[in-house]
N, C-alpha and C positions, 0 to 999 in steps of 0.2 A: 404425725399430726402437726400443722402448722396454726400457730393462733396466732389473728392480724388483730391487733387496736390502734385505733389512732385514739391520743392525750393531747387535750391540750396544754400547751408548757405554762404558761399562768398562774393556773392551781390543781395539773395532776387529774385532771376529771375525765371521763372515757367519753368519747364522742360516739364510736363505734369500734363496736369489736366483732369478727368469728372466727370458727374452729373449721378447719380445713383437713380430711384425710387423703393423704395422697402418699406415694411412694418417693424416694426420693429422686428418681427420675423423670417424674413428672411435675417438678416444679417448678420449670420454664412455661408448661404449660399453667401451672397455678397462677402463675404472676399474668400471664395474659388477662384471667378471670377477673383477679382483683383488682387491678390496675384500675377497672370502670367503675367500681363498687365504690372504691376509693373516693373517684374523682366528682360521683353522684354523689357519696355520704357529704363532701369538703364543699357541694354545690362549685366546684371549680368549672370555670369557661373557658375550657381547654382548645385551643388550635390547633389545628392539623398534626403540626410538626409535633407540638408537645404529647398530644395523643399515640400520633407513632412512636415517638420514643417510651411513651410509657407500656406499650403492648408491642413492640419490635419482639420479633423472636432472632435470635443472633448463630442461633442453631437448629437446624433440626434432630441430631443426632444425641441421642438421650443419654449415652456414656459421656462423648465429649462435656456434656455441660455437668454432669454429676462430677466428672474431675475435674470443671472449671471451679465449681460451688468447693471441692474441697479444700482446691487452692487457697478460694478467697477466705478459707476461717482454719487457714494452720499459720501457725507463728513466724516456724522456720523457712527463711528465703528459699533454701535448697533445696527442702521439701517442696514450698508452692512450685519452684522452678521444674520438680521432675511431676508434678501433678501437672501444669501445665503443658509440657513437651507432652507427654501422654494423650492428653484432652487435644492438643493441635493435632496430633500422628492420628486422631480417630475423625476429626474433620478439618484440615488446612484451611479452609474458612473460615474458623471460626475468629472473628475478628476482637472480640474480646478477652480470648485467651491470650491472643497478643500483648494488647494492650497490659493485662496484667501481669504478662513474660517481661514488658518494657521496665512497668513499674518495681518489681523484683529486683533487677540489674544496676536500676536507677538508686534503688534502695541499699543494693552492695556498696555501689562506688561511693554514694553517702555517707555511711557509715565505715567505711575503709576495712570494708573484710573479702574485697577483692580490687586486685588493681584496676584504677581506672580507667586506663586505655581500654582493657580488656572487658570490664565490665560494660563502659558506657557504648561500647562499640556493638556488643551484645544488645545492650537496650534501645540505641539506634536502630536498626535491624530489625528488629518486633514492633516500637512505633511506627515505623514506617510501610512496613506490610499491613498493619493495622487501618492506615491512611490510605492503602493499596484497596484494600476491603472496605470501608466506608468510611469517608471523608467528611463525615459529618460526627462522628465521634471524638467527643468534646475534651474526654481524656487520653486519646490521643495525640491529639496537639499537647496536653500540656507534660508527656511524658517525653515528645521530641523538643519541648522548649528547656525542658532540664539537660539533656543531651547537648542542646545548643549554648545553654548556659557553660554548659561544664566540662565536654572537649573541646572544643571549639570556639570559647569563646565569643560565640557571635549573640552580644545584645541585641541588637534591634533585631535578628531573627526569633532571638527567644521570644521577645516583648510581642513581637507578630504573631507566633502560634499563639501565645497566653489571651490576648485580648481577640483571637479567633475563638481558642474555645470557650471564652467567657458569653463570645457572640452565641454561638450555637447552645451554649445551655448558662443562661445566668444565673444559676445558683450554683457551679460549680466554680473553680480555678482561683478565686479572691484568695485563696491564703497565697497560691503560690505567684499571683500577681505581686502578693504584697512581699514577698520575701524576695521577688524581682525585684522592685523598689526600692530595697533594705541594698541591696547588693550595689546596685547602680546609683545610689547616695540621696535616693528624696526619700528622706524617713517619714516626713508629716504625708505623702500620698500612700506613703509603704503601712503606714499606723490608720488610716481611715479603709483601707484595702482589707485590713486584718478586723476591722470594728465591724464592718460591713459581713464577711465572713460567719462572724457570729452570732449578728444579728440572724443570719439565714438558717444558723443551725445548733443555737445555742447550749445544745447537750452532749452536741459529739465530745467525749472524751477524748479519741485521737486530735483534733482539732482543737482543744486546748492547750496542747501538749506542739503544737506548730507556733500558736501566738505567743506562746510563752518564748518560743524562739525566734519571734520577733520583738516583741520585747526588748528581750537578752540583747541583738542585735543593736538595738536602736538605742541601748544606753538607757531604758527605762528598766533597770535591774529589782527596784521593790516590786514592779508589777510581775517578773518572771517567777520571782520567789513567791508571791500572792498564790499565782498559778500551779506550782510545784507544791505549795502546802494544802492546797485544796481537797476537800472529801472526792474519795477515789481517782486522786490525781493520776495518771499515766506513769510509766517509766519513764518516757520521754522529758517529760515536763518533771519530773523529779531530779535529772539528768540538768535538762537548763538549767533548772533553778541554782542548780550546785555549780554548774559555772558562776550562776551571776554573784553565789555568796560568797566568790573567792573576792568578784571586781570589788564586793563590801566589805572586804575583810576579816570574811569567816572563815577563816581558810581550816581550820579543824571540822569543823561541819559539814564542806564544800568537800573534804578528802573521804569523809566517811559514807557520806551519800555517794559518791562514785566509784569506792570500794565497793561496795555492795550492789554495781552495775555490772553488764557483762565486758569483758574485760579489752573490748574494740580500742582500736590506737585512738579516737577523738577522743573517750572515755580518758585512756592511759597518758595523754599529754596533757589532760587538764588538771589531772593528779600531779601529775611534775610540775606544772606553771602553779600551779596553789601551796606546793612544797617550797619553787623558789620565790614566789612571794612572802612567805612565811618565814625566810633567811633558810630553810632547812637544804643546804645546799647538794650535801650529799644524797641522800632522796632523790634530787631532783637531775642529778648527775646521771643518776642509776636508771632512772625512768628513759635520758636520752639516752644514756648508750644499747638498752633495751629497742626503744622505737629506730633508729638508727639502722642496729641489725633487719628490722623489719622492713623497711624503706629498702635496705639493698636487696633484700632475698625477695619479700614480697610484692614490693611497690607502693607500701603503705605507711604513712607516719612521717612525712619529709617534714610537713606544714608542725608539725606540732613538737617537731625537733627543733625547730626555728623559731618559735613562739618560748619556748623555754629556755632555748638560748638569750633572746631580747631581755626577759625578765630574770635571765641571769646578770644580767651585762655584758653578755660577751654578743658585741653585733657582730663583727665580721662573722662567725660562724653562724647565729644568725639568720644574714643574707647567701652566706654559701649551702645552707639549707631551703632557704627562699627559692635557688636557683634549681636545685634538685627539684622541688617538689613543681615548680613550672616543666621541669623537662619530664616530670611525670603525670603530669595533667591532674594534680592533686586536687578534689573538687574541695579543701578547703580555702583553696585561692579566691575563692567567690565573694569571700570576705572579708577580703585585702581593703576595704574601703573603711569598714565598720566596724571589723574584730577587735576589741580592746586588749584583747591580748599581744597584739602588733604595737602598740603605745609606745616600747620603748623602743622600737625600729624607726617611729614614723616619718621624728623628722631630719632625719637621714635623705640626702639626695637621690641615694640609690632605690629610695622606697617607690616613688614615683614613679621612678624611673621604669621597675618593675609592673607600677600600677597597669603603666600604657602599654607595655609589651599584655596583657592581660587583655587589653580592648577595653578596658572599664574608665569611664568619663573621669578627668581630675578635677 
């Protein structure tokens, strides 16, 4: 059984609701049904394009979409990732299951629990089949503008898919415009990017948990912590928040809240950088020679070996970490502009210097 209400967010009130029984592979076709029920109940004056994308079917094939659907609501990347190759091997078509192939991969190299050549290369590869299959799918573009961000390097391409797929569906892409903005140095367009965002969807809890790292980003650290302490905050945004209570100097608070994360190298260098902020040197020693190991075997952890060298004092090691994780296409380089954790690098000639080998504006 499927039960649809629409609330409104003001004061919690039901506009419409029903109960739907269908199998669970037939809820490609449910969404057809309701999609018009919807758009009559909201009295919306839908256009063409918007009405196709609301009743597009992206498959005909009723297994493939059942292992898209179980993709999209399992936690673990690995899992969506073999849920998806399945769902593609049953229809090649299907161009959504790309798209969430992309964002999977996209979401490895993020988080540093596969090397990023290797990862975003993968996620290349699935956005771009996805754009093969319909060039009109809005998160498409914005899955090859992370790619473009973060092998490659190439801003003004990223900046050209992201304000494509804003074109093609305006209520999608604003966070990750605004976290393009954050990287490439206008915070005040990258902060009204991210306002915009939540004005459009003011209850997603994942999308809290994005602002908050914009925020973090943009040096407005009581707003990230605001964010992290909220009722049924995200992990994510529990995650910033404890960055940002290191830049305030909570650094006991900021270690415990990331203790109690999964134990990803971004997670494990922000634990060292709060340890050498804290004078706890040895801790923070231990943390780099840990992340260190990892960066050589795995390809993960260069950036955040390097940020805890800064905040040790020791730049030259530092910058020859700086340089590792450039020769590994480290997607924490993205925020070589803005990371405050970089502070005690910055101004250093070599930092720059770095910036422009990066492609990111000084």
């Amino acid at each position: 059984m499927v039960q649809t209400d629409l609330i409104k967010v003001s004061d919690g009130a039901e506009l419409w609701g029903a109960r739907y029984n269908r199998r669970l592979s037939e809820l490609q076709t449910l969404q057809s049904e309701i999609a018009p029920e919807i758009a009559n109940n909201l009295r919306l004056k839908l256009g063409g394009e918007d009405e196709k994308r609301l009743t597009k079917r992206y498959t005909e094939n009723g297994e493939a979409y059942e292992l898209y659907l179980r993709a999209a609501h399992t936690g673990e990347y690995l899992e969506q990732i073999e849920y998806l190759k399945r769902s593609i091997a049953k229809d090649p078509n299907f161009a959504l299951a790309y798209v969430r192939l992309a964002y999977c991969y996209n979401e490895q190299a993020s988080d540093r629990v596969l090397a990023a050549r290797e990862a975003l290369s993968k996620a290349r590869d699935a956005a771009t089949r996805a754009l093969e299959l319909d060039e009109s799918l809005a998160e498409a573009h914005i899955e090859l503008a992370r790619v473009l961000m973060n092998l490659d390097w190439d801003w003004k391409g990223a900046g050209r898919e992201l304000k494509r797929a804003i074109a093609l569906s305006p209520n999608l892409g604003h966070i990750d415009y605004s976290l393009y903005l954050t990287f490439i140095g206008r915070p005040q367009e990258a902060l009204v990017e991210a306002q915009r965002a939540e004005q459009i969807d003011p209850i997603s809890l994942e999308l809290q948990g994005r602002i908050a790292h914009v925020y973090h980003a943009n040096r407005q650290f009581e707003k990230a912590i605001e964010k992290a302490r909220a009722p049924h905050a995200t992990r994510l945004a529990e995650i910033v928040g404890a960055f940002a209570l290191a830049e305030t100097g909570q650094y006991s608070e900021s270690i415990a809240v990331l203790k109690a994360a999964p134990g990803a190298a971004g997670v494990l260098g922000h634990i060292g950088y709060a340890y050498a902020r804290a004078g706890n040197r040895a801790e923070a020693e231990s943390i780099c020679r840990e992340l260190q190991q990892s960066a050589r075997k795995e390809g993960v952890g260069a950036y955040e070996v390097a940020f805890i060298y800064g905040a040790l004092g020791k730049k030259d090691e530092g910058f020859r970490w700086l340089d590792i994780a450039y020769e590994q296409h480290d997607p924490g380089l993205r925020f070589l502009k803005v990371d405050a954790c970089l502070d005690p690098l910055r101004s250093d000639p070599r930092f720059n210097k770095l910036v422009g080998r990066v492609g990111l504006p000084l």
